[in-house]
C-alpha positions as CSV (number, residue, x, y, z in Angstrom):
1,X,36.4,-73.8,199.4
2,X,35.3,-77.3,200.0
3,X,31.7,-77.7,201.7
4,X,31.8,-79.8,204.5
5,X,29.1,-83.3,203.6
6,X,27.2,-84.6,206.6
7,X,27.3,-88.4,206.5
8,X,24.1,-90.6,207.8
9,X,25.2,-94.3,208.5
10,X,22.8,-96.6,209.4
11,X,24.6,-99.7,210.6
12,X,23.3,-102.9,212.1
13,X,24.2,-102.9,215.7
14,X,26.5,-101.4,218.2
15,X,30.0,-102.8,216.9
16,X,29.1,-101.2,213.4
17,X,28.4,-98.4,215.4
18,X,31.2,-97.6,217.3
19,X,33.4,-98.6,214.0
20,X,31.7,-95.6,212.5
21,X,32.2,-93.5,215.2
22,X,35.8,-94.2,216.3
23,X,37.3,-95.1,212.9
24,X,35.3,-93.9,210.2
25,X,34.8,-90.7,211.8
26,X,38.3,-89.5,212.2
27,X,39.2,-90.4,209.4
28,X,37.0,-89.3,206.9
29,X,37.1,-85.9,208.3
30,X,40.1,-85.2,206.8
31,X,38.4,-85.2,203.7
32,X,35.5,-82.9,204.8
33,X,32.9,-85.5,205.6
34,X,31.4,-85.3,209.1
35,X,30.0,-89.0,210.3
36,X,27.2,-89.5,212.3
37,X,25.5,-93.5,212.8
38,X,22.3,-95.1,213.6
39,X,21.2,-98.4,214.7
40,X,18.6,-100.4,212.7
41,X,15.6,-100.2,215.1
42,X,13.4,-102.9,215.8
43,X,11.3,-101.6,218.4
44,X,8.1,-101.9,216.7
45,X,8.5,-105.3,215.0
46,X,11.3,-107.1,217.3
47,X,12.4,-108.2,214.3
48,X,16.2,-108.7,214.8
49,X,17.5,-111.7,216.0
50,X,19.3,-110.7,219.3
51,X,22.7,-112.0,218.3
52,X,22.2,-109.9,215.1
53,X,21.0,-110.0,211.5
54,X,18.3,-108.5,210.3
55,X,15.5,-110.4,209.7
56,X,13.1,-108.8,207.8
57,X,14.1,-106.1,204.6
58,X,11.2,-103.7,206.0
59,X,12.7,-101.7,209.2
60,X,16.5,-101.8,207.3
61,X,13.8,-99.9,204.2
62,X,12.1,-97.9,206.8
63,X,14.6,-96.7,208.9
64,X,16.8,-95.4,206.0
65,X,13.6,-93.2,204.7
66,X,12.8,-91.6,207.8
67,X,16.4,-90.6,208.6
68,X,15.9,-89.2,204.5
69,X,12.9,-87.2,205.7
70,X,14.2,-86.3,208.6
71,X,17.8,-84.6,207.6
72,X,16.5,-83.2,203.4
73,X,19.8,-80.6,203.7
74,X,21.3,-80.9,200.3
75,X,24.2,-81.3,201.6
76,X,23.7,-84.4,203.6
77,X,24.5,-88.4,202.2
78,X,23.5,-91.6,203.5
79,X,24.7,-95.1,203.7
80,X,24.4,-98.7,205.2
81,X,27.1,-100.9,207.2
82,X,24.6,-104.0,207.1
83,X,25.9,-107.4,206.5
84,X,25.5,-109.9,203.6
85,X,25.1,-112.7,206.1
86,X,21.8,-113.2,207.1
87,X,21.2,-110.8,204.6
88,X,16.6,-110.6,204.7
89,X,15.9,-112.7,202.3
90,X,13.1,-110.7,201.1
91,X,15.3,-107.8,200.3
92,X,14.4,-106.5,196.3
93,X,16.8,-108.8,194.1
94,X,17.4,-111.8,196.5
95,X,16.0,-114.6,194.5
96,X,18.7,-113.7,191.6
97,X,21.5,-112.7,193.7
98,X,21.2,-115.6,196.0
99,X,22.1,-117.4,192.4
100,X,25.4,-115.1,191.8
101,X,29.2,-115.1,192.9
102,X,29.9,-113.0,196.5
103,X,31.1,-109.4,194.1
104,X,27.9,-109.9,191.7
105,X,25.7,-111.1,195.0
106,X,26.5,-108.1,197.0
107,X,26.2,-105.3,193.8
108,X,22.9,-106.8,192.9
109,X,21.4,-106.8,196.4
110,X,23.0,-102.9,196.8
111,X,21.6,-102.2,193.8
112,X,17.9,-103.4,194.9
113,X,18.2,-101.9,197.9
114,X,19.2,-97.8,196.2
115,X,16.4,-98.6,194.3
116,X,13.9,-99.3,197.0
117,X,15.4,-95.6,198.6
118,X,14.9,-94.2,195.7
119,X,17.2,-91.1,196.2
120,X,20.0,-89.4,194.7
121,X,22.1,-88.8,198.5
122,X,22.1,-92.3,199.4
123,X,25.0,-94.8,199.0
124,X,24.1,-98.5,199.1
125,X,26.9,-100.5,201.5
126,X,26.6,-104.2,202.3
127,X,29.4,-105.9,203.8
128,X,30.9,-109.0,202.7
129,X,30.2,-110.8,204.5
130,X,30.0,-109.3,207.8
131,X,32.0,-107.3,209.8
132,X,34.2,-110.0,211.4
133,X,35.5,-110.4,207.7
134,X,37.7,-107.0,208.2
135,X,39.2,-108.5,211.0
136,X,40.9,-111.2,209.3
137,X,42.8,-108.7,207.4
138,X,45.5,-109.1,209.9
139,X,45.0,-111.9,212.6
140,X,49.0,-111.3,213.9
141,X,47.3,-108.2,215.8
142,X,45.2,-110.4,217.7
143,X,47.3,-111.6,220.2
144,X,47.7,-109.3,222.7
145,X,44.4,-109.2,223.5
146,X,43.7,-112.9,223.5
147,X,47.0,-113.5,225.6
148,X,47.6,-117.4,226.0
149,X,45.4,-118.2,222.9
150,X,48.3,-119.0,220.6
151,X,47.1,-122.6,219.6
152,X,43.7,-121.0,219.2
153,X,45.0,-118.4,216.7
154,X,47.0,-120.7,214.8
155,X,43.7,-122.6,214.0
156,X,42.2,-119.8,213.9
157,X,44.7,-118.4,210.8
158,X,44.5,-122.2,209.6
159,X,41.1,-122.4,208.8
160,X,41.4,-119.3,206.5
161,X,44.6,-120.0,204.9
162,X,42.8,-121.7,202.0
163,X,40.9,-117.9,201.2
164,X,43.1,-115.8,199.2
165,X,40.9,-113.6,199.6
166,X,39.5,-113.0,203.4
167,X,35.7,-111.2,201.5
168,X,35.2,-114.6,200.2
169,X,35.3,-116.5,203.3
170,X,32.1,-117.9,203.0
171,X,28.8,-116.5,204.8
172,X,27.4,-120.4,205.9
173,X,26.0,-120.5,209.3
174,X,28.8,-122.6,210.7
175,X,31.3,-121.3,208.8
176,X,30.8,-117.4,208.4
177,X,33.9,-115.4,209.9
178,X,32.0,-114.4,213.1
179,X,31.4,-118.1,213.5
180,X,35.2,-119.2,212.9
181,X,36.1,-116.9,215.8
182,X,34.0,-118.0,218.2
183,X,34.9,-122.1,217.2
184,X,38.6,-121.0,217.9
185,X,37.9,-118.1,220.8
186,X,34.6,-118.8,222.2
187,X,35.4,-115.4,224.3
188,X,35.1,-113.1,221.5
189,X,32.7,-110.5,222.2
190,X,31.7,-108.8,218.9
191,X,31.1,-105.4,221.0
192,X,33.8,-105.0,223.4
193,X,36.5,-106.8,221.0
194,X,35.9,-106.5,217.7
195,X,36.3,-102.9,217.2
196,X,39.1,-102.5,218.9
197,X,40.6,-105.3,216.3
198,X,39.5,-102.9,213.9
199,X,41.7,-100.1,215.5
200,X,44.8,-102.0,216.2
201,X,44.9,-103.6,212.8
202,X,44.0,-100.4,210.7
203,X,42.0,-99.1,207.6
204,X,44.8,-99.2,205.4
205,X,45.5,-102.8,206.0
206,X,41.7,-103.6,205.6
207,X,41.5,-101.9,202.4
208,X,44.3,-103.7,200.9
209,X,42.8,-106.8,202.1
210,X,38.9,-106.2,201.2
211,X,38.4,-104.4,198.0
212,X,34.5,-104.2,198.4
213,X,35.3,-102.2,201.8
214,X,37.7,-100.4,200.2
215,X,35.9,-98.9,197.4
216,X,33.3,-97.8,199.7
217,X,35.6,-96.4,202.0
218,X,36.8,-94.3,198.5
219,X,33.4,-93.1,197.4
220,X,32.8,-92.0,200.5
221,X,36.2,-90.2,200.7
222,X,35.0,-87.8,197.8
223,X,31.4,-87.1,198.5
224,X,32.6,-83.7,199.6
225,X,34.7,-82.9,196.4
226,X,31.5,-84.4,194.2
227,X,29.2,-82.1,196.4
């Protein structure tokens, strides 16, 4: 009999949120993992910009250890939904990695970040580059919710075309994916549209699309048979 895994993500705002809730949830109960998510707090420090990003490594550090001490059942795991863009830049490993390609950046700065937790149940996850990027997996599902935006979307799809790969569309401050939306669709709102993007375009699409994503998404499918 398989034991049912409780699954901590802590996530950098409300559209990671909801993502984990309304799609990670559902489906990652089918393989016995039951999803709960928590927002970075920056109560104390205000240390978030207020558009997102995190700007400091400490609460991210903090906030993870205390949900650690908090929930010690053996049967529990942990993980992050934080972005690589705007990634803190005093985050353990960041002088190297800021020196590596996107794959070798992320592992490195996942790697520095398990090994400030320190602890077997956590599961280091930093998106490339941030969670826009998922999106991009299919921008054809876009268009009923941005009726009369055709032009836009054509740019839109245009100014990606030369990324064969939509995880490597680069994390630049005028060019990250979050920032190519709102050039094309300045009404994008990352909380009330983007996860419903997320819905109508589908986890298997953005798995075959993003293969960081998607190799979290599978180690996270088999906590409970690892258990």
């Amino acid at each position: 009999m398989t034991t049912w895994i409780r699954l901590n993500i802590i996530v950098e705002g409300q559209t990671e949120e909801a993502f984990a809730n309304e799609v990670l949830r559902p489906h990652l109960s089918q393989y016995s993992v039951s999803v709960s998510a928590r927002v970075v707090s920056h109560r104390r420090e205000r240390l978030r910009k207020h558009k997102g990003g995190l700007l400091q490594f400490e609460p991210l550090r903090r906030d993870i250890s205390l949900w650690l001490r908090e929930d010690r059942a053996n049967e529990t795991r942990f993980t992050t939904m934080v972005d690589l863009y705007a990634y803190p830049a005093d985050a353990p490993g960041y002088d190297v990695a800021k020196r590596l390609q996107p794959y070798d950046k992320v592992a490195r700065l996942e790697q520095g970040l398990a090994d400030a937790i320190n602890d077997p149940r956590f599961i280091p996850h930093i998106q490339l580059h941030e969670f826009e990027t998922i999106l991009f997996a299919d921008i054809n599902k876009w268009a009923p919710y941005f009726l009369g935006q055709d032009d836009a979307l054509r740019a839109l799809r245009r100014s990606v075309h030369s990324f064969n790969n939509i995880e490597l569309i680069n994390d630049d401050e005028r060019s990250a994916p979050s920032k190519r939306i709102l050039r094309h669709l300045p009404e994008y709102d990352k909380v009330l549209t983007g996860n419903v993007l997320a819905l109508e375009i589908g986890l298997q699409t953005i798995r075959e699309q993003c293969s960081h994503f998607n190799g979290w998404l599978t180690q996270l499918e088999t906590i409970a048979h690892v258990h």
